[in-house]
C-alpha positions as CSV (number, residue, x, y, z in Angstrom):
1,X,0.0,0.0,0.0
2,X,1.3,3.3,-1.1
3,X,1.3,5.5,1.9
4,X,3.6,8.8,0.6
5,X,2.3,11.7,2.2
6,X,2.5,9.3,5.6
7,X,5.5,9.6,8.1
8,X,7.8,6.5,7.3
9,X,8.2,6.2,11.1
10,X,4.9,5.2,11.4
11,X,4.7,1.6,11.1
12,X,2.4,-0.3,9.8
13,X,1.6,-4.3,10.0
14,X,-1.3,-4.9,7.5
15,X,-1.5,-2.9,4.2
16,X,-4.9,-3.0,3.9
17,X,-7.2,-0.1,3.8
18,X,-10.3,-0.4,5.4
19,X,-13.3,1.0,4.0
20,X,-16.0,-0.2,6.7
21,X,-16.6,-2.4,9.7
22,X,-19.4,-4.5,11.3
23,X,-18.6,-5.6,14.8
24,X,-15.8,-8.5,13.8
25,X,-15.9,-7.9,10.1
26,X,-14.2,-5.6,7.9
27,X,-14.0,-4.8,4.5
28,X,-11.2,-3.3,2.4
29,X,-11.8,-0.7,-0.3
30,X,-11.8,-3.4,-2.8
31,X,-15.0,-5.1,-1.2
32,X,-12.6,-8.2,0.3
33,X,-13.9,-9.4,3.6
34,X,-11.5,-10.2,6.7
35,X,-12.2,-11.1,10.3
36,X,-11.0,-8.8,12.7
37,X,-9.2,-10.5,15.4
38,X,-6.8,-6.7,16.0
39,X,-10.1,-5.2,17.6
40,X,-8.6,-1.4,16.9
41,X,-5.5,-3.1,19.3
42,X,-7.6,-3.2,22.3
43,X,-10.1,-0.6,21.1
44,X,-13.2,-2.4,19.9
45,X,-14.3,-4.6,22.9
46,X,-17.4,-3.7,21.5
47,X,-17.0,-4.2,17.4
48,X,-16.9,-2.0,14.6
49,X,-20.7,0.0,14.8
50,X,-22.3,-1.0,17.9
51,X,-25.9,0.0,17.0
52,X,-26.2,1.6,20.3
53,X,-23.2,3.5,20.5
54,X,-23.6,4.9,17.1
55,X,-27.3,6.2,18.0
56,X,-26.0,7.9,21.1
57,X,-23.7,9.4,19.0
58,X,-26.0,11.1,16.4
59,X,-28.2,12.1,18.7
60,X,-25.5,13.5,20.2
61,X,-23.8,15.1,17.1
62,X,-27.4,16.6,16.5
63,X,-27.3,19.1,20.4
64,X,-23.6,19.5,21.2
65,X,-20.3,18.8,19.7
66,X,-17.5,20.3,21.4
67,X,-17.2,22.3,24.4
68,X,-13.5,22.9,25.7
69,X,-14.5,21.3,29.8
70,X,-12.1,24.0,31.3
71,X,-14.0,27.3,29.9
72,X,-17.7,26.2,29.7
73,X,-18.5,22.6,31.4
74,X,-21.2,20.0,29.3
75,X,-23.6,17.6,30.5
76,X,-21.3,14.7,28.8
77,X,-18.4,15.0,30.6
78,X,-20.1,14.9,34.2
79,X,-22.3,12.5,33.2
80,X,-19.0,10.5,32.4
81,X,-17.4,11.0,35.6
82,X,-20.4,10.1,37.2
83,X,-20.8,6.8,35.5
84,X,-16.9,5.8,36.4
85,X,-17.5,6.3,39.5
86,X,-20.2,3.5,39.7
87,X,-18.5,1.4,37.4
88,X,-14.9,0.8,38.4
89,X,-15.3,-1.7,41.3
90,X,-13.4,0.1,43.8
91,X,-14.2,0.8,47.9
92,X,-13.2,4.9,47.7
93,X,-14.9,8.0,46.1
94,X,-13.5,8.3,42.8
95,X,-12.5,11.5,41.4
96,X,-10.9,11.8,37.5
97,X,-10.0,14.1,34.8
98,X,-10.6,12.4,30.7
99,X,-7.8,13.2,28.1
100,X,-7.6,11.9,24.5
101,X,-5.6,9.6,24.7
102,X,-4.1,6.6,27.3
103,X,-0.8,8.3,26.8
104,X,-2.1,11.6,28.0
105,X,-3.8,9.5,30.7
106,X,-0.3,8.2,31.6
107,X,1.4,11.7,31.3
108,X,-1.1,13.5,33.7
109,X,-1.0,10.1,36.7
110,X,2.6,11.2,36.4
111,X,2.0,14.9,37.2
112,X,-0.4,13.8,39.9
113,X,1.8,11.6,41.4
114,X,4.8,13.9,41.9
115,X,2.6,17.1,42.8
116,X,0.6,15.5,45.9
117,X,3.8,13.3,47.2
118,X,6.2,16.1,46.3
119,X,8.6,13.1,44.9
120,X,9.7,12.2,41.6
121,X,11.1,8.6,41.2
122,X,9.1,6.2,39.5
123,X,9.1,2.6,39.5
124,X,8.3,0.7,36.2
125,X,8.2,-2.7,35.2
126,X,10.2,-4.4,32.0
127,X,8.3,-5.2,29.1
128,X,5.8,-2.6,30.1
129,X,4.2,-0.4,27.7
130,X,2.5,3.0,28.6
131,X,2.4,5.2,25.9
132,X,4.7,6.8,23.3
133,X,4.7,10.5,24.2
134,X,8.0,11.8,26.1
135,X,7.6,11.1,29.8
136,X,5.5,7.9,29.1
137,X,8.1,6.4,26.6
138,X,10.7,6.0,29.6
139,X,7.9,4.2,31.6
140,X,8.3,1.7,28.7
141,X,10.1,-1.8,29.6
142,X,11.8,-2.0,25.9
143,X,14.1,-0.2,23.9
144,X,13.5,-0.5,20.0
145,X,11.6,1.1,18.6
146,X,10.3,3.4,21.3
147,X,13.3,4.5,23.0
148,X,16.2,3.9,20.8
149,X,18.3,7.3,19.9
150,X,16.3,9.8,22.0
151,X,18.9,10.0,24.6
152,X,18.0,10.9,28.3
153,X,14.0,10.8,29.0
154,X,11.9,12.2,31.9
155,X,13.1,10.7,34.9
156,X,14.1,9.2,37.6
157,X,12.6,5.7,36.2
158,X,14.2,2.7,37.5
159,X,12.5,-0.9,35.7
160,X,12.5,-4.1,37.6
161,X,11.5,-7.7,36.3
162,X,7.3,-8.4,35.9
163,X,6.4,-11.1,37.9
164,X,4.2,-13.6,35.8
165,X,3.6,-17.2,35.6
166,X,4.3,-16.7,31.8
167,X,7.9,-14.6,32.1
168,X,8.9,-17.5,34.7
169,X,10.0,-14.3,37.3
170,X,8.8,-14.7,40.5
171,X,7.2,-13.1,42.8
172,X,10.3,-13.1,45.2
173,X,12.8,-12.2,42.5
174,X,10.5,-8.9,41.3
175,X,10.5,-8.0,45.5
176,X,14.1,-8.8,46.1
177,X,14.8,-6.3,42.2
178,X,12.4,-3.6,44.1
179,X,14.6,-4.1,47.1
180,X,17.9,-3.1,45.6
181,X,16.3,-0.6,44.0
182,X,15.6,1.0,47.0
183,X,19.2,0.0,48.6
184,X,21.2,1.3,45.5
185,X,19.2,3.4,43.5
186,X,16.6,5.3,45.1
187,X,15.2,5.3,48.7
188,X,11.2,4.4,48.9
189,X,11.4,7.9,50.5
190,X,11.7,9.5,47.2
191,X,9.7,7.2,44.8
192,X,6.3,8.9,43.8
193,X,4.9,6.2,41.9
194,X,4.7,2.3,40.8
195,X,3.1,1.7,37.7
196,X,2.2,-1.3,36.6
197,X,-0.2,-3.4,34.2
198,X,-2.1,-5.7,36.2
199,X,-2.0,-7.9,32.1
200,X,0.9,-6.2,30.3
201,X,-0.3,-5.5,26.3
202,X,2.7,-4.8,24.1
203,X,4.8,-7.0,26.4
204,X,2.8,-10.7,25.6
205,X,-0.3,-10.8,27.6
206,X,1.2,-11.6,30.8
207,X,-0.8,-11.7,34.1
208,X,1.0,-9.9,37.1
209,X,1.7,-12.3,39.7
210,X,-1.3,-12.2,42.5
211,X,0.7,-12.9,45.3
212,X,3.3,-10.1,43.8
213,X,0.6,-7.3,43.7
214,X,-0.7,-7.9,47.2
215,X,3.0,-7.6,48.6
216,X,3.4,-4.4,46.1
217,X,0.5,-2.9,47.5
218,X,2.0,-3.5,51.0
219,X,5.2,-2.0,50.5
220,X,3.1,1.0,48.6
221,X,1.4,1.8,51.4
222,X,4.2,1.6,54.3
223,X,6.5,3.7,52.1
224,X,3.6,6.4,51.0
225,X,4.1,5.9,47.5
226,X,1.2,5.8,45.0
227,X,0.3,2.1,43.4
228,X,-0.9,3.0,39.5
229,X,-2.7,0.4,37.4
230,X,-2.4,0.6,33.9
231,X,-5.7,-0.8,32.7
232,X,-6.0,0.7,29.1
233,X,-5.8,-2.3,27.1
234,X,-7.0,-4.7,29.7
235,X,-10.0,-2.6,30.8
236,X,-13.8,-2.7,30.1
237,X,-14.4,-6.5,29.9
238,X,-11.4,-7.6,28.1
239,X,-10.2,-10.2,30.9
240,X,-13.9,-11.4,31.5
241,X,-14.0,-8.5,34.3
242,X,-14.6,-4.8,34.1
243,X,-10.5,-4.2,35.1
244,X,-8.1,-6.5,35.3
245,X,-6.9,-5.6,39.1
246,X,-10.2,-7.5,40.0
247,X,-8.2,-11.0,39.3
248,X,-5.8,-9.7,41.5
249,X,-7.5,-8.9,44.9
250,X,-5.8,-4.9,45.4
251,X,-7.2,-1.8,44.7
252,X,-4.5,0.8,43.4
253,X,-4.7,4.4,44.2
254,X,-4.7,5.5,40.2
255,X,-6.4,4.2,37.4
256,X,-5.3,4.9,33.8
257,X,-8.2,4.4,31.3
258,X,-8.7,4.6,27.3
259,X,-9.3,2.5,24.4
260,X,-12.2,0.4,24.4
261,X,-13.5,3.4,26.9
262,X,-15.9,4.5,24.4
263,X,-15.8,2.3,21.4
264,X,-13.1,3.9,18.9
265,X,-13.9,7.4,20.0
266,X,-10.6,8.9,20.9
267,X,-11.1,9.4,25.0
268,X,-9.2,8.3,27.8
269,X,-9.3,8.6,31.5
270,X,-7.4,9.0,34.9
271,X,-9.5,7.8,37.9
272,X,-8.4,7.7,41.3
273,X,-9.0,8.7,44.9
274,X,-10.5,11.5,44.9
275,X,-7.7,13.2,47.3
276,X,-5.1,12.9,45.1
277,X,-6.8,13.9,41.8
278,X,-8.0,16.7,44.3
279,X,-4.5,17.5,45.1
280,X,-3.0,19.6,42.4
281,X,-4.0,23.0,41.6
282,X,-6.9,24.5,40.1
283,X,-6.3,24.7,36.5
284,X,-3.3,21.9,36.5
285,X,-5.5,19.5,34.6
286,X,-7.4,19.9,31.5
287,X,-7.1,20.3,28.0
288,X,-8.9,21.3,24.7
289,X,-10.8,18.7,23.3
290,X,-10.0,16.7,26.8
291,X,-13.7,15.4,27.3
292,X,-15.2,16.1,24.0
293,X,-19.4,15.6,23.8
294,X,-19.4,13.4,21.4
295,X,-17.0,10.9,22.6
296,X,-18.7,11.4,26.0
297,X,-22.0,10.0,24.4
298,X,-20.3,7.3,23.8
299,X,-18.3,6.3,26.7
300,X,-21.4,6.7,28.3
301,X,-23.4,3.9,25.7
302,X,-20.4,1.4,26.2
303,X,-21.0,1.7,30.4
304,X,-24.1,0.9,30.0
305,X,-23.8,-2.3,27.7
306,X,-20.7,-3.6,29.5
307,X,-22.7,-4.8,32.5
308,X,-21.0,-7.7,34.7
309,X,-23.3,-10.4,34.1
310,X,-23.0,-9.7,30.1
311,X,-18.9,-9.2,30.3
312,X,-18.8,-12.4,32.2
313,X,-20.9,-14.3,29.6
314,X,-18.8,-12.6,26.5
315,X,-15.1,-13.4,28.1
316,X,-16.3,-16.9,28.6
317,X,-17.3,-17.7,25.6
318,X,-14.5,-16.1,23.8
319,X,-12.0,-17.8,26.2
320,X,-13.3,-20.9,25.5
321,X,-13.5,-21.0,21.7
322,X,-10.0,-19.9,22.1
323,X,-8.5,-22.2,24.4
324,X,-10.5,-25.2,22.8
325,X,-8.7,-23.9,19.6
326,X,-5.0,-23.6,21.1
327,X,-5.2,-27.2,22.6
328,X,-6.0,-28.7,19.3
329,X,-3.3,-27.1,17.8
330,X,-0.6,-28.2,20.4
331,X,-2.1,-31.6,21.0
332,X,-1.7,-32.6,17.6
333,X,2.1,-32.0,17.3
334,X,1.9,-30.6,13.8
335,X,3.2,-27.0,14.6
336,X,6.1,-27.3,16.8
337,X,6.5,-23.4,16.9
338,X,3.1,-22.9,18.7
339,X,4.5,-22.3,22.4
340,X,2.6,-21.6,25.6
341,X,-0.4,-19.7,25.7
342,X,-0.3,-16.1,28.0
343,X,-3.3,-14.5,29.6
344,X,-6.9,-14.6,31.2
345,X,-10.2,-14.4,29.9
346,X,-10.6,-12.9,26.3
347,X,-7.0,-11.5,26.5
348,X,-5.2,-14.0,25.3
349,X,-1.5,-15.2,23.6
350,X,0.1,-17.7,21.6
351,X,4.0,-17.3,22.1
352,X,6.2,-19.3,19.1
353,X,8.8,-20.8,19.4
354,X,12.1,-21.0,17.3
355,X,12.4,-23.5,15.5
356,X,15.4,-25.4,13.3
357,X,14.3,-23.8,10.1
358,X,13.2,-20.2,11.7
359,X,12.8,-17.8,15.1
360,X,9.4,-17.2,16.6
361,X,9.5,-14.0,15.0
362,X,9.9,-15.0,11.6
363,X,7.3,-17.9,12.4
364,X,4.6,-15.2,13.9
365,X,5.3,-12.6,10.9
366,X,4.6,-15.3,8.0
367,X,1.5,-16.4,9.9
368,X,0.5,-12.6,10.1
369,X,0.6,-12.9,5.9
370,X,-0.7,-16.2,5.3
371,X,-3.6,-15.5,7.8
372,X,-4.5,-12.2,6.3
373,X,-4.6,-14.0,2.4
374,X,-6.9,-16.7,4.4
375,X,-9.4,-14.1,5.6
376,X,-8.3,-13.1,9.2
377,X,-5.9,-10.0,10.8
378,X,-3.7,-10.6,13.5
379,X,-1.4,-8.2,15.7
380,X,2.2,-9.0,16.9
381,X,3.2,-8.3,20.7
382,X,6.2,-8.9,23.3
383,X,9.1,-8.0,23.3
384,X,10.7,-10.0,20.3
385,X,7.6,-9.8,18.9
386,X,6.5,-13.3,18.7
387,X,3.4,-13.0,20.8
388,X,0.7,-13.5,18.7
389,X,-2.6,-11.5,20.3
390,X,-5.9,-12.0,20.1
391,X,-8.3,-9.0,20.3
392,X,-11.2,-10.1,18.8
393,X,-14.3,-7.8,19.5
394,X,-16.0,-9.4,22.6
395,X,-19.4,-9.2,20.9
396,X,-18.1,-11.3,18.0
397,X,-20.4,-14.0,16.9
398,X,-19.4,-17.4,17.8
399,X,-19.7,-18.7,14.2
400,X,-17.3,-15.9,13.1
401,X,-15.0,-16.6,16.6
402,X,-14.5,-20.2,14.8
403,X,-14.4,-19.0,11.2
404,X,-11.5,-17.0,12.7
405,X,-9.5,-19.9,14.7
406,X,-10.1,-22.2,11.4
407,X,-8.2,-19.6,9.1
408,X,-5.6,-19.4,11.5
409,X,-5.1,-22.8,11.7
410,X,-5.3,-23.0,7.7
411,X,-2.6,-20.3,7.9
412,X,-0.7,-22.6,11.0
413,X,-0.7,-25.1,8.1
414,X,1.7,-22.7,5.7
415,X,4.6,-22.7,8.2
416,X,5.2,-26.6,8.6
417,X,8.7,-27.5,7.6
């Protein structure tokens, strides 16, 4: 695909132009058909066009499109704050300010962070991924392609290993990592901030370590310093819960929001205690289209679908075509580069392997191309990219779930030796 009025830097897995969506389905501008298993990368927990979502926003295009929050306040953006504060299942008042973006999000939890504990360390995890704006690339557990020739980043940010049945790290050897960190590199004193992803995205679709996050939220809370869950790609339903630090039994004292947040309107969302997004001041949050009306309507359409019962229905499901579908695959021995499969409910990972004749890389990027000419498009993660992820919309049809699996295993077929 010819893309020459497009920055070369950005870079792009599928060249394929999309012309139109319907929930798991796409369509190129040719007419071809494909099966959406990329979900927007996290985006489209809800499809492509959920009916509902795109009458609330008509109706809302039709009253109000913009108002800037931080001159003249609309209906949409309370209404929104409102609504997050009954739907993340937390035990404390929530306060929150929404940005455009999860990286804006992530920039802002910073500024929080150091201007209520009056510190400015930051402890981040490797393999992480928080956003590619300045201060949030550093938070980032990998180099290339994020970090490489930018010299020195927003700091202090010190990474330790992520705990996870899946990256074989302990919960013990992440503590005893956090430990020298505060022995060698920075005392607890001075640390503002842990942030973490309770299921890392970019890094393979790894489940922090339960027994980790309660002793992290421990330490968090001897030392003062604020515990910050990532939820952007994990959030609203995609684990089978609302947000992922449910499977984990902690609470943490910020909340980063965005992408399936309102159904591939660009809005994102800090949440927290209402104390420390309280804390900064007045006018030291906000921006322009921060909050805009329209995607307001919509964040508002997706709370209101994504009730518990229903997530819990849809992440089963999902998680069971999928699993079924993995255990075929590696019981029947014919693809020795299918590895172990990474994360919980409808966020899920296939990991390959190397092989004699190829590295998991090279096996995931030629099933990315022989599953996109079967009829199905596919996303690479972790950190030597040979993670495959699966972000199918969690309102896909079951049919089209298994029409999915089959072309991947058609495509499995291609890279046999």
């Amino acid at each position: 695909m010819d893309l020459p009025h497009v920055s070369a830097a950005l870079g792009v897995i599928h060249p394929v132009c999309i012309a139109r969506g319907r929930n798991a389905e796409v369509w190129d501008e040719a007419g071809r058909r494909y099966i959406d298993f990329i979900g927007g990368i996290g985006v489209l927990n809800l499809g492509h066009c959920h009916p509902a979502v795109v009458e609330a926003v008509k109706a809302q295009v039709e009253t109000l499109m913009h108002s800037a929050f931080n001159a003249l306040p609309h209906r949409g953006y309370l209404s929104v704050a409102e609504a997050l504060n009954e739907f993340v299942p937390v035990s404390y008042p929530l306060s929150c300010m929404l940005t455009n973006s999860g990286a804006e999000a992530t920039e802002n939890a910073l500024k929080v962070a150091r201007g209520v504990t009056g510190r400015q360390g930051v402890i981040a995890f490797d393999d992480a991924f928080h956003g590619r704006t300045l201060a949030a690339l550093n938070l980032n557990g990998k180099v290339n392609p994020y970090k490489a020739g930018l010299g020195a980043l927003p700091g202090p940010v010190y990474h330790i290993p992520f705990p996870s049945q899946e990256s074989g790290v302990s919960a013990e050897q992440s503590l005893a990592a956090l430990a020298r960190v505060f022995e060698v590199e920075m005392a607890p004193s001075e640390v503002a901030c842990v942030i973490v992803e309770p299921i890392q995205g970019e890094g393979g679709f790894r489940v922090l370590c339960p027994q980790f996050a309660k002793a992290l939220r421990a330490l968090c809370d001897q030392h003062g310093i604020l515990l910050i869950c990532d939820e952007i790609q994990s959030g609203f339903g995609r684990t089978g819960k609302r947000f992922g630090f449910s499977h984990l039994g902690i609470e943490p004292d910020l909340l980063l929001l965005g992408k399936s947040i309102a159904a591939g309107l660009p809005l994102a969302a800090l949440v927290g205690r209402k104390a420390l997004l309280d804390g900064l001041p007045k006018g030291a949050l906000g921006g322009t289209y921060s909050g805009n009306a329209v995607a307001c309507a919509a964040a508002l359409a997706v709370m209101d679908i994504m009730q518990e019962e229903t997530l819990a229905a849809w992440g089963n499901a999902q998680e069971a075509a999928v699993v079924s579908a993995y255990q075929r695959w590696k019981a029947s021995e014919r693809f020795p580069m299918v590895g172990a499969m990474t994360g919980i409910g409808a966020m899920r990972g296939i990991v390959f392997e190397d092989t004699e004749n190829a590295s998991g890389a090279e096996h995931l990027a030629k099933l990315l191309l022989a599953a996109r000419e079967a009829g199905v498009l596919l996303m690479p993660s972790g950190r030597k990219r040979n993670v495959l992820r699966l972000l199918p919309p969690l309102t896909t049809e079951p049919e089209i779930i298994a029409e999915g699996l089959g072309f991947i295993e058609q495509a499995l077929e291609t890279l046999k030796p």
